[in-house]
C-alpha positions in Angstrom: 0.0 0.0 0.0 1.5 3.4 -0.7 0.8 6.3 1.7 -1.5 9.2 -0.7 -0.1 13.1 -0.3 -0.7 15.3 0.1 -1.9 14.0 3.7 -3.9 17.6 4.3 -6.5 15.9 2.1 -5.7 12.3 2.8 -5.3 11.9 6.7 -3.7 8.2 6.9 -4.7 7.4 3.9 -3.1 4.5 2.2 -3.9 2.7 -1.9 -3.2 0.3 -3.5 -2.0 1.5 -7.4 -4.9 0.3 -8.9 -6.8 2.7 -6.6 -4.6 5.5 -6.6 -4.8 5.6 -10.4 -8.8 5.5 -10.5 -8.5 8.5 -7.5 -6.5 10.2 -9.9 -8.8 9.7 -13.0 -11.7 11.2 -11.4 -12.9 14.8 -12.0 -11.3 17.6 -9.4 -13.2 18.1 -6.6 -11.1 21.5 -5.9 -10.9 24.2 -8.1 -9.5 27.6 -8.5 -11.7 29.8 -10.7 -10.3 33.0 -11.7 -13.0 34.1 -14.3 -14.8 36.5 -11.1 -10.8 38.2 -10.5 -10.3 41.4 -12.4 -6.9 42.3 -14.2 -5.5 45.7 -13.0 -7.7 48.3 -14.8 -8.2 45.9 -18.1 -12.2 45.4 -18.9 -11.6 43.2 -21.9 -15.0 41.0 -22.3 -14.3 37.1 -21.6 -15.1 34.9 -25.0 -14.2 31.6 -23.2 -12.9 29.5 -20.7 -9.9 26.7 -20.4 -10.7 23.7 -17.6 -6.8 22.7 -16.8 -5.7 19.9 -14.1 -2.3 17.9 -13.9 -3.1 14.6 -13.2 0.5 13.6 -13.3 4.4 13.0 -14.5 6.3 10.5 -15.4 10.3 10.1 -15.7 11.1 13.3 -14.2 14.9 14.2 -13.3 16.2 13.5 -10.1 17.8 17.3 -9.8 18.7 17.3 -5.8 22.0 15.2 -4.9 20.7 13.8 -1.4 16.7 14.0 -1.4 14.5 12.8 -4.2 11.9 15.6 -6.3 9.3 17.0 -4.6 7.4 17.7 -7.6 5.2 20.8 -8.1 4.0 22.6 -11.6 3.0 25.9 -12.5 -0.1 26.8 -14.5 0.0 30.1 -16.9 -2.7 31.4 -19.3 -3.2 35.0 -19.9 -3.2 37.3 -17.0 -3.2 34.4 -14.1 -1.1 31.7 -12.7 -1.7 28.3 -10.6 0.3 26.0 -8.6 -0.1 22.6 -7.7 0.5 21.0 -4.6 3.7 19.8 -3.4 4.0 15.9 -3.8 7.8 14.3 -2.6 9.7 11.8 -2.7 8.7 10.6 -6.5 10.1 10.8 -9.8 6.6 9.8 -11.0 4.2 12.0 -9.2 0.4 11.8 -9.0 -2.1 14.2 -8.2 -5.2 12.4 -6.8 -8.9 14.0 -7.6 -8.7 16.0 -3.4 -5.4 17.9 -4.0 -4.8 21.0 -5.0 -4.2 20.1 -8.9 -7.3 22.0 -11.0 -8.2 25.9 -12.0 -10.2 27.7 -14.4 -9.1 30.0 -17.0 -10.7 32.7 -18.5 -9.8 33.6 -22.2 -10.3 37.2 -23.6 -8.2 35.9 -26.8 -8.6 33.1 -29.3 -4.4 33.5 -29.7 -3.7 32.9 -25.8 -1.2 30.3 -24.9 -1.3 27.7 -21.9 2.3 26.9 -20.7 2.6 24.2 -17.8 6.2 24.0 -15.9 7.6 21.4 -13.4 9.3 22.5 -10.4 11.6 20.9 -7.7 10.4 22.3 -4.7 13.4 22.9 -2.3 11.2 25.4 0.4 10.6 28.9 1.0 13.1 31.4 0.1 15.4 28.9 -1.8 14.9 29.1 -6.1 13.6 25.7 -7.1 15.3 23.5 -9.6 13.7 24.0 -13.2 12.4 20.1 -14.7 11.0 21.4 -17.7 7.8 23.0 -19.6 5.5 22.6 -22.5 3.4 24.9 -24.3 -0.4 24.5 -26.1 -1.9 26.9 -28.2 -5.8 27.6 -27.5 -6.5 27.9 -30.9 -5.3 23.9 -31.5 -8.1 22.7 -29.4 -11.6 22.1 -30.6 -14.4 23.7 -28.2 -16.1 21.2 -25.9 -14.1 18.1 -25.9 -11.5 16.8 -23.0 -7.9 15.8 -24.0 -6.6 13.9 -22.0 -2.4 14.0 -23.2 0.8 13.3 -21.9 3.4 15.7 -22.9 7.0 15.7 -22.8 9.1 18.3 -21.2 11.3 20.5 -22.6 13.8 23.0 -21.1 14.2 25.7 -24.2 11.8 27.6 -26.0 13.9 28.7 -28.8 16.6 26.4 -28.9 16.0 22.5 -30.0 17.8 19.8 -27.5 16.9 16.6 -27.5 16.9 15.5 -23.7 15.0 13.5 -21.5 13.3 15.6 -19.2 10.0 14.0 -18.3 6.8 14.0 -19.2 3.6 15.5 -18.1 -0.1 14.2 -18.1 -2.6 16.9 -18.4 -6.3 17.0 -18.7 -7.9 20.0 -20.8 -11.4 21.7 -21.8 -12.3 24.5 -23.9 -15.4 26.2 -24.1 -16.5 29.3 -26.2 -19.0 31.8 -24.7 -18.8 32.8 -28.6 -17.3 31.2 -31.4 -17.6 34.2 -33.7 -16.1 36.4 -31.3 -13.5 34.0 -30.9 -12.5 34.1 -34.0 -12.4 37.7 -34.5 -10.6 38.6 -31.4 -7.5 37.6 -33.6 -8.6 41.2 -35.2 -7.8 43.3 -31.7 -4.6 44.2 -29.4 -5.4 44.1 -25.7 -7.2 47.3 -24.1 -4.0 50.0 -23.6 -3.4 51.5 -20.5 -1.1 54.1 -19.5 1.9 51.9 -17.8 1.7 48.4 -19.9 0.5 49.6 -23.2 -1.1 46.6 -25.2 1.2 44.5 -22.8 -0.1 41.3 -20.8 1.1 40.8 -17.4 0.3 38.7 -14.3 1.0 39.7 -10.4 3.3 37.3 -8.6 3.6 37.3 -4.8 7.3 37.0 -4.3 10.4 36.5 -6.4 10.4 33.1 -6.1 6.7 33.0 -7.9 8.0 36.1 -10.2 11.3 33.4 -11.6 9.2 30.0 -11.8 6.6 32.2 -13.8 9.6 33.3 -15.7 10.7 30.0 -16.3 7.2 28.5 -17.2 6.6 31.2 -20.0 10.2 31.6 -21.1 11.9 28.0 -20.2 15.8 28.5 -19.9 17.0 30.5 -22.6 15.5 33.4 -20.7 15.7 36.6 -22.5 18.8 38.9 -21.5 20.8 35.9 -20.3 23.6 34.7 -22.5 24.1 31.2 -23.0 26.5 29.5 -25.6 24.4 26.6 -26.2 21.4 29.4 -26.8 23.8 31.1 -29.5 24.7 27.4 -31.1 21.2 26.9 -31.6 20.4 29.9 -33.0 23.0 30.4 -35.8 22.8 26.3 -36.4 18.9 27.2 -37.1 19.5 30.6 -39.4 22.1 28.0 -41.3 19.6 25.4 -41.6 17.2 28.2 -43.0 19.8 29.2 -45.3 20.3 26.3 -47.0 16.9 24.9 -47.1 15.2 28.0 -48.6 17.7 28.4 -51.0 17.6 24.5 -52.4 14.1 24.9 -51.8 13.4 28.5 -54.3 16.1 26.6 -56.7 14.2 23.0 -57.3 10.5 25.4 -57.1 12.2 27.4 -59.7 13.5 24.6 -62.1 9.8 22.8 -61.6 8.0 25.5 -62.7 9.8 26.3 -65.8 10.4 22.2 -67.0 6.4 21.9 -65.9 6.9 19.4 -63.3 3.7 20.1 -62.2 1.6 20.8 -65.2 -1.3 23.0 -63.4 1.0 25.1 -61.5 3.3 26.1 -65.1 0.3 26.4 -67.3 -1.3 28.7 -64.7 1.7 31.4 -64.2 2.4 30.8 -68.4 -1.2 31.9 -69.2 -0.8 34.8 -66.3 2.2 35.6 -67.7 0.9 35.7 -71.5 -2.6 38.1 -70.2 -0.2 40.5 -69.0 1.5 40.8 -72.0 -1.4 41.0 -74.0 -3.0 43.5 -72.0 0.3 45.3 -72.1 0.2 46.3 -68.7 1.5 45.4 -65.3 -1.4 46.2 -63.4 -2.4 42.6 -63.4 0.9 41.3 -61.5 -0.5 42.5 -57.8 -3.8 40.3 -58.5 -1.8 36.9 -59.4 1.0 37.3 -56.7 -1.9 36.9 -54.0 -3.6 34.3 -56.6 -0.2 32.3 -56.3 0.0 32.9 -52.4 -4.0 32.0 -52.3 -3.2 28.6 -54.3 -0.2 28.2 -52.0 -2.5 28.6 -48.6 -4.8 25.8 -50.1 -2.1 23.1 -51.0 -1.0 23.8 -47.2 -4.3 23.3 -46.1 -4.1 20.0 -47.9 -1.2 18.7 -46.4 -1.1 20.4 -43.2 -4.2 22.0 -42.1 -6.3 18.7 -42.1 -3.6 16.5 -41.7 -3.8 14.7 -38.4 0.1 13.8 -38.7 1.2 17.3 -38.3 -1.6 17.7 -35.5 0.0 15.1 -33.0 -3.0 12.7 -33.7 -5.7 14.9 -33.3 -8.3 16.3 -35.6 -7.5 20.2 -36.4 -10.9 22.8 -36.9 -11.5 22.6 -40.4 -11.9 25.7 -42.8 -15.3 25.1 -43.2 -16.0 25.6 -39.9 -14.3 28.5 -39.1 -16.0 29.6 -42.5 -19.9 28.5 -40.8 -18.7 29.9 -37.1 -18.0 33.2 -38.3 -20.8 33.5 -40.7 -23.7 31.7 -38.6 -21.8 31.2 -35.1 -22.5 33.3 -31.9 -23.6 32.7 -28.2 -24.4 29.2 -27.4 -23.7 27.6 -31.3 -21.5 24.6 -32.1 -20.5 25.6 -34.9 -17.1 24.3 -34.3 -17.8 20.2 -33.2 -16.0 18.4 -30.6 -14.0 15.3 -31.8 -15.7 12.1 -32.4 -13.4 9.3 -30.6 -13.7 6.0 -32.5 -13.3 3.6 -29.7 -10.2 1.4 -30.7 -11.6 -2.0 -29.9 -14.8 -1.3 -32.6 -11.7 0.4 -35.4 -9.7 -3.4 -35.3 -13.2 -5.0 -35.2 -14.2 -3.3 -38.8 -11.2 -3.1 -40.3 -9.8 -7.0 -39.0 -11.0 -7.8 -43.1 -9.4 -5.5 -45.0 -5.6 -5.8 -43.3 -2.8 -7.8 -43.8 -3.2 -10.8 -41.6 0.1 -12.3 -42.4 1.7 -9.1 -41.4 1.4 -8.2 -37.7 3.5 -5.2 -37.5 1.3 -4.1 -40.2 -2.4 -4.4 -38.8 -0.9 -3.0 -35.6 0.0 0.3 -37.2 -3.1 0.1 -39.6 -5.5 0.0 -36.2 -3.2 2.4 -34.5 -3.7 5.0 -37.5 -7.3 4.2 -37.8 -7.7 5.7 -34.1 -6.0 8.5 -34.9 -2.4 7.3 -33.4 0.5 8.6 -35.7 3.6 6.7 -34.9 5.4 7.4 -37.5 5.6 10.6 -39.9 7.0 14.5 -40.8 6.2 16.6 -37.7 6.9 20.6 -36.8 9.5 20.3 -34.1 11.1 23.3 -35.6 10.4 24.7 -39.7 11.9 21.6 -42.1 12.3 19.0 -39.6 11.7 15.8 -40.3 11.3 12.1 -39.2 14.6 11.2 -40.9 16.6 13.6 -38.8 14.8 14.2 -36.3 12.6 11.7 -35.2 9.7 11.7 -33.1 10.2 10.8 -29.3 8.1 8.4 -27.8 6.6 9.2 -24.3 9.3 6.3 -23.1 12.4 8.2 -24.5 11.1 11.9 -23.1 11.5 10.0 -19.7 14.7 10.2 -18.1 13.9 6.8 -16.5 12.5 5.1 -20.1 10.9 2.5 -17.9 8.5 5.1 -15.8 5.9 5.0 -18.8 5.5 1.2 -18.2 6.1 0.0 -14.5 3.1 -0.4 -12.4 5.2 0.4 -9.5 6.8 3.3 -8.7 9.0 2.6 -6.0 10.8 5.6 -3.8 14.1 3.6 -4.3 13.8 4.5 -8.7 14.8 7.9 -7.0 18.4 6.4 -6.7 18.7 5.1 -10.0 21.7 5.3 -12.3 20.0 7.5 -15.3 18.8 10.5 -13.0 22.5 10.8 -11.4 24.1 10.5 -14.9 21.4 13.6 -16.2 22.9 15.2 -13.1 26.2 14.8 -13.3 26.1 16.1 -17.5 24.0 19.0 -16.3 26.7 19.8 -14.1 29.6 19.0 -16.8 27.9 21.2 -19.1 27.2 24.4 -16.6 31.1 24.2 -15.5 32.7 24.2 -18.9 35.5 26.4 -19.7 35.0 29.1 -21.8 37.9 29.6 -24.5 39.2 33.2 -24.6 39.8 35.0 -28.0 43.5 35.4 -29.4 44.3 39.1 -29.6 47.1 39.1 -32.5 46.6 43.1 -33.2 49.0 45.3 -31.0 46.8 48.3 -31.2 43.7 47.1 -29.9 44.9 48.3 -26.3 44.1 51.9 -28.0 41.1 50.4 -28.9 38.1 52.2 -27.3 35.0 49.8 -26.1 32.7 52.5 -28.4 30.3 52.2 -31.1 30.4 54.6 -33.9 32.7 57.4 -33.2 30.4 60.6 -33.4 31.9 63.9 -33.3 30.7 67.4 -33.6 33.6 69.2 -35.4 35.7 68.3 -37.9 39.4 69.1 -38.4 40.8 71.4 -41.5 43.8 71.2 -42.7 44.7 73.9 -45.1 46.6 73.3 -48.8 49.5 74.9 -49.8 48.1 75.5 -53.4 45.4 77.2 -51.8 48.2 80.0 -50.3 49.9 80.0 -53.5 47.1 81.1 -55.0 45.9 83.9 -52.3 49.8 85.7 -53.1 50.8 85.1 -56.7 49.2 88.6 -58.0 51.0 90.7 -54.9 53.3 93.3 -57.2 56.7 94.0 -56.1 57.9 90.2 -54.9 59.2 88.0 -56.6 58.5 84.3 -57.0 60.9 82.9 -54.4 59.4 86.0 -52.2 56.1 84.6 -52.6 56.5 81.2 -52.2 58.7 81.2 -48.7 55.8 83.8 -47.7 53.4 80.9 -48.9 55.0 78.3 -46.8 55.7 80.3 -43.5 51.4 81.1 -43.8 50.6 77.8 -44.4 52.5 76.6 -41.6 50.7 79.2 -39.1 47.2 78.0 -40.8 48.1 74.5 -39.9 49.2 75.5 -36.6 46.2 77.0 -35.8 43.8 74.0 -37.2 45.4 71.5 -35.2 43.8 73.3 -32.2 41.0 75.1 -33.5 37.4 73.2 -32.6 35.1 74.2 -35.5 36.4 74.1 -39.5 33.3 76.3 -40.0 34.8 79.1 -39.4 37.4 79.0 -41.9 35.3 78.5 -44.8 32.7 80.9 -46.4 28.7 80.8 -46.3 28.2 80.1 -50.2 31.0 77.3 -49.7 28.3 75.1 -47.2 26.0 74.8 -49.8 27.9 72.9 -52.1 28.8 70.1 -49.6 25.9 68.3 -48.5 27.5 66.7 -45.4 28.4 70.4 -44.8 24.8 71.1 -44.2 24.0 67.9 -42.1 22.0 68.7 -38.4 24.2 66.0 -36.9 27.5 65.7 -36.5 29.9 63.0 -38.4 31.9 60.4 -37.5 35.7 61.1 -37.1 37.3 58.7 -39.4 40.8 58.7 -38.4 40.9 56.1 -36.3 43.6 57.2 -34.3 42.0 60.0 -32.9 40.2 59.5 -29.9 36.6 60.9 -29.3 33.9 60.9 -27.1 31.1 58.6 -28.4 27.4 59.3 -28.1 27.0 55.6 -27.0 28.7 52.9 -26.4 28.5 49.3 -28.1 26.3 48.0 -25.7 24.3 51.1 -25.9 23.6 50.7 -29.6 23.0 46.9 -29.6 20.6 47.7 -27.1 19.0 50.7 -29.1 18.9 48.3 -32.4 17.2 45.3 -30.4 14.4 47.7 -29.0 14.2 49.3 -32.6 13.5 45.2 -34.3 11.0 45.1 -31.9 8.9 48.4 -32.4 9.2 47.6 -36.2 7.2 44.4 -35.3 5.2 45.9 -33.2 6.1 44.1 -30.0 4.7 40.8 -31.5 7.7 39.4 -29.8 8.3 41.1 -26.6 11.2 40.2 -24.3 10.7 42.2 -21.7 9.8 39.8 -18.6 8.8 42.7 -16.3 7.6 46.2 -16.0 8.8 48.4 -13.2 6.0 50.5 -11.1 6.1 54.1 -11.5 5.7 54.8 -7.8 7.9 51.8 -6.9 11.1 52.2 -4.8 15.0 51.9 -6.5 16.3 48.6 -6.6 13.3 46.5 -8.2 15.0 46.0 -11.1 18.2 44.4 -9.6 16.0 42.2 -7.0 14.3 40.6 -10.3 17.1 40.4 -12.2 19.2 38.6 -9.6 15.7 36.7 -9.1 16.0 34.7 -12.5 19.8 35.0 -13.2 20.1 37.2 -15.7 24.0 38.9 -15.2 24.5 35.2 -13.2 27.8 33.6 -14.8 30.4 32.0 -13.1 33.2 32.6 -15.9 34.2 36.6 -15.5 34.9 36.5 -19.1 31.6 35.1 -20.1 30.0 37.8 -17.8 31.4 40.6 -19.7 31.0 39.0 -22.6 27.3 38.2 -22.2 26.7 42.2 -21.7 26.8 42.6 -25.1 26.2 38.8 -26.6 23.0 38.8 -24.7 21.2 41.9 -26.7 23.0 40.5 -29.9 20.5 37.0 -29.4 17.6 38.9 -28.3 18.1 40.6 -31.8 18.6 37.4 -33.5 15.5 35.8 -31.5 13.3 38.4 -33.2 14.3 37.5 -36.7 13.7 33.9 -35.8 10.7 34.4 -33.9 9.8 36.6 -37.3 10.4 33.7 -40.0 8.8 30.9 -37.1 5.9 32.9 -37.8 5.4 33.3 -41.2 6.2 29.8 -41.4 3.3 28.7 -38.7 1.0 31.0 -40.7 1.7 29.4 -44.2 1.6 26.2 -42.8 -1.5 26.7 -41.1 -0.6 25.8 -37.1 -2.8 28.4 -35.7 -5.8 27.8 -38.1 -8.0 31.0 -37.4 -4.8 33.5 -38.0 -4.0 31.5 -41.2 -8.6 31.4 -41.8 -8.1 35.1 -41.1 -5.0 35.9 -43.2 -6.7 33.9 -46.5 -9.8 35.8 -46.1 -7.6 39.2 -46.1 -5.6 37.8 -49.3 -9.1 37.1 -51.1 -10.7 40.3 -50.4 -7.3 42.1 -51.4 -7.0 40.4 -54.6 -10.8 41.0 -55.8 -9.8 44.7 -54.6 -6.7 45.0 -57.1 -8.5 43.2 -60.0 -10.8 46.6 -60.3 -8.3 49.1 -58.7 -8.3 52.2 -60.9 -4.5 52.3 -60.9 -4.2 55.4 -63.8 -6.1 57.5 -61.7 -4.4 56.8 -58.6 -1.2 57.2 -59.9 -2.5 60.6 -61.2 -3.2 61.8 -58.1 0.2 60.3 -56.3 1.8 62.2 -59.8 -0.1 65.4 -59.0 0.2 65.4 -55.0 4.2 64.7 -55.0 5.9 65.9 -57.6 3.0 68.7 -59.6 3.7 72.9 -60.4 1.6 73.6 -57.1 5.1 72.3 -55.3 7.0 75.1 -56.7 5.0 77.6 -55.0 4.6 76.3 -52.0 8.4 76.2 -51.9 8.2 80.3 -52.9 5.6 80.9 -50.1 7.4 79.2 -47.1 10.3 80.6 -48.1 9.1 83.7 -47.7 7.1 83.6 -44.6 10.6 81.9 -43.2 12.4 85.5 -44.5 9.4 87.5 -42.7 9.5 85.2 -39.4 13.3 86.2 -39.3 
């Protein structure tokens, strides 16, 4: 008999397995509802609700050297966080139906994201050890069915390792207030206040809540931090880009033109041939989003409805999402739940039609039948594949392979080999030396640690045909006379340059206007590189300033800021919360200074990735109301184009920009500028 926690809700309670796993299969009889808890001084209207409980893990790491994990996992979604109760002693934790393992989440977006992370809990005031986290998107789940999945863990969100880290059994349920609404919310930002902007944040009660949040959203590769195995991930994935876009355009290219597929060449030849027949260009806008439109379909095709790429489960249909936002509203069902074909009656009908001399075959026939892909392409990360890099089975995500298959789970599996091996390459990898760079040049002592050397003057240095010039006519010298005058002025002018601060003043006003660097606001960049000069910012300064700039240019779709400071707060927040999660945290003082300007540079990287990740997930239809949304948009574009009136619009950009009205509004601000001086 094993002894059920957590023992506030089971006083001397003891089960067998068989009845710990029914306790733990039946519905929570605690939960924590936060649809009646408002969100600072947001109003956004609720279009939904998430039903989320952890039911349990399997395989987890054994990350403490003398105690075994005391398992707990936090819940994020939107605005609001949940934690579990604290079960010890297993590397296989279950929550039974009593504890404290089930909440309610409301949604005010169809685009929200539910991220679960597992925790060692080590007690108050210490940082617990980080197991791992995984990641759904709401708009993956159909409305009004349960799923009932086991995930496994992973310890990067941008970054693709593949270690055993656990797994995690979760039971979810959404429901739509309004399917319509749903759809559409995909159209607005979150209300804007004064402090956060269009920003979503939660409240966390200490730092230790603020850094496991941090953790669950972010996993390790938080951003800020440098890490080298970040970096090797990133610039592996921008190579694997690289190459595969560029064999991928070439073979598209050489298809279209040797009509590999025949549809696809006669339909850009005849496009090709109307536009020349027309004898006008005006025709090229409406095919490019015809292509793109034919493109979106294919993917449909092949991803959209494709269970394989859905991890066994049915994906909402276009049709659907077509009828919900047409027809759909409070209380429809436009959108079905999934019909689950139990497996026994799918090996029943189709026991006929298989293979009986091959039993490796019907077994994967059945398993496909119920929806059970084990083999096939998935979207790990853009272009991977089962070839290289294969699926892992629940057994492999464990870090004990047999935790997915023992009826036991015994306190001693604490002790086994695999978890102190994970432990003991965790630590390997943390304490490995970092390699310094070879300084060959002599002069990079002089070197200063500067960006862009700015400067507001500029240094003149007089010619000697210049004084020739200014004395040749003087009567009464000769030319020896003139030229030792020449050379004893020049060497005054020089004199005088060298310490002079503004070459301004030795040149005329009608010589400014011929330079137009001459008539520039801000001042240039010295390019002797010898000379020293006060910069306007350092390097870290402007690989900051360029990282914030890539992420006003997309809007903030890819924020990396992981908190906001309170206006009225006290000094200091910002170093508590930063120590909190280890951002400056490095052991190596070489990495440390290193990682003050590495870490901006993969933040600036991240948003390029994060950028192409999401056109990618948009073509290939992952979130499918965005990519519903963004084929409507191309559609109603394109029939837009087709009767655009381009002549006169160009006539009007003609007139507006460049027409004979210009010329006198150049003559009448001039002269109001005269008369204001």
């Amino acid at each position: 008999l094993l002894k059920i926690a957590p023992t506030y809700a089971y006083r001397n309670r003891r089960m067998t397995e068989k009845e710990l796993y029914y306790e733990m299969n039946q519905t929570s009889e605690k939960w924590e509802d936060f649809r009646d808890q408002k969100v600072g001084d947001r109003d956004d209207p609720m279009i939904g609700t998430l039903h989320a409980e952890v039911l349990a893990c399997h395989g987890l790491p054994k990350l403490d050297r003398f105690s075994s994990t005391d398992a707990c996992c936090y819940l994020v979604c939107g605005p609001f966080a949940f934690a579990t109760d604290v079960i010890d002693g297993f590397l296989s934790p279950i929550w039974p139906c009593k504890s404290r393992r089930a909440c309610i989440f409301p949604l005010f977006h169809a685009y929200q994201k539910f991220y679960a992370g597992v925790f060692d809990n080590d007690g108050a005031g210490v940082n617990d050890d980080f197991a791992g986290r995984v990641v759904v998107d709401i708009a993956s789940l159909r409305p009004k069915s349960s799923y009932d999945v086991y995930l496994p863990l992973r310890l990067y969100q941008n970054t693709y390792i593949k270690q055993a880290c656990g797994v995690i059994h979760l039971r979810l349920r959404l429901e739509w207030d309004n399917e319509r609404k749903a759809i559409l919310s995909y159209l607005k930002l979150p209300t804007k206040t004064k402090q956060l902007g269009n920003t979503i944040t939660l409240n966390c009660a200490d730092t230790k809540a603020f850094r496991n949040v941090v953790l669950t959203v972010q996993g390790k590769d938080i951003p800020g931090r440098f890490k080298q195995v970040v970096m090797k991930g990133l610039q592996r994935e921008m190579k694997l880009y690289k190459l595969v876009m560029k064999t991928t355009m070439k073979e598209q290219t050489m298809d279209i033109i040797f009509w590999v597929h025949p549809l696809l060449s006669f339909s850009i030849f005849l496009a090709w041939m109307h536009c020349v027949y027309m004898n006008s260009i005006k025709y090229v806008p409406v095919y490019v989003l015809a292509l793109l439109n034919a493109l979106l379909v294919n993917n449909y095709v092949y991803f959209g409805k494709s269970e394989e790429y859905n991890a066994g489960f049915s994906p909402v249909t276009a049709s659907e999402l077509f009828m919900a936002v047409l027809f759909g509203g409070a209380g429809t069902k436009r959108i079905r739940p999934i019909q689950v074909v139990p497996k026994s009656e799918v090996a029943h009908s189709m026991r006929d039609q298989l293979d009986t001399d091959n039993p490796l075959r019907q077994s994967a026939e059945i398993m496909k039948g119920t929806g059970i892909i084990l083999d096939g392409d998935h979207l790990e990360f853009p272009f991977s594949e089962k070839g290289r890099y294969a699926k892992k089975s629940l057994s492999e995500a464990c870090v004990d392979s047999a935790a997915m298959f023992l009826e036991e789970d015994k306190i001693e599996r604490s002790k086994s080999t695999s978890g102190l091996s994970a432990l003991k390459n965790k630590k390997k990898a943390m304490s490995a030396p970092f390699k310094r760079r070879n300084d060959d040049d002599e002069d990079d002592e002089e070197e200063e640690d500067e960006f862009g050397l700015m400067v507001s003057h500029a240094i003149h240095r007089p010619h000697l045909h210049d004084h020739i010039n200014r004395f040749q006519d003087e009567p009464g010298k000769s030319e020896q006379q003139i030229a030792d005058d020449n050379l004893q002025k020049y060497d005054q002018d020089l004199s005088r340059s060298n310490t002079s601060d503004s070459y301004a003043a030795t040149l005329e006003a009608g010589d400014l206007k011929d330079k137009v660097w001459k008539r520039m606001n801000d001042p240039l960049p010295e390019q002797d590189a010898r000379i020293k000069v006060k910069a306007r910012k350092t390097l870290k300064q402007e690989i900051v300033h360029n990282k914030d700039l890539l992420h006003k240019m997309t809007n903030r779709l890819f924020d990396d800021r992981l908190f906001i400071i309170d206006e009225n707060g006290t000094g200091g927040e910002e170093l508590a919360l930063n120590t909190a999660i280890g951002t400056h945290k490095h052991k190596n003082p070489m990495v440390a200074k290193m990682a003050e300007y590495m870490g901006p540079m993969l933040e600036g990287m991240k948003v390029g990735l994060s950028l192409w990740r999401a056109g990618f997930n948009l073509l290939t239809w992952r979130d499918p109301y965005l990519t519903f949304l963004f084929q409507c948009g191309v559609i109603s574009v394109m029939c837009v184009l087709i009767v655009f009136p381009w002549r006169i619009f160009f006539f009007v950009m003609g007139i507006g920009m460049v027409g004979p009205q210009n010329w006198l509004v150049r003559l009448i601000k001039k002269k109001t500028t005269k008369k204001e001086a």
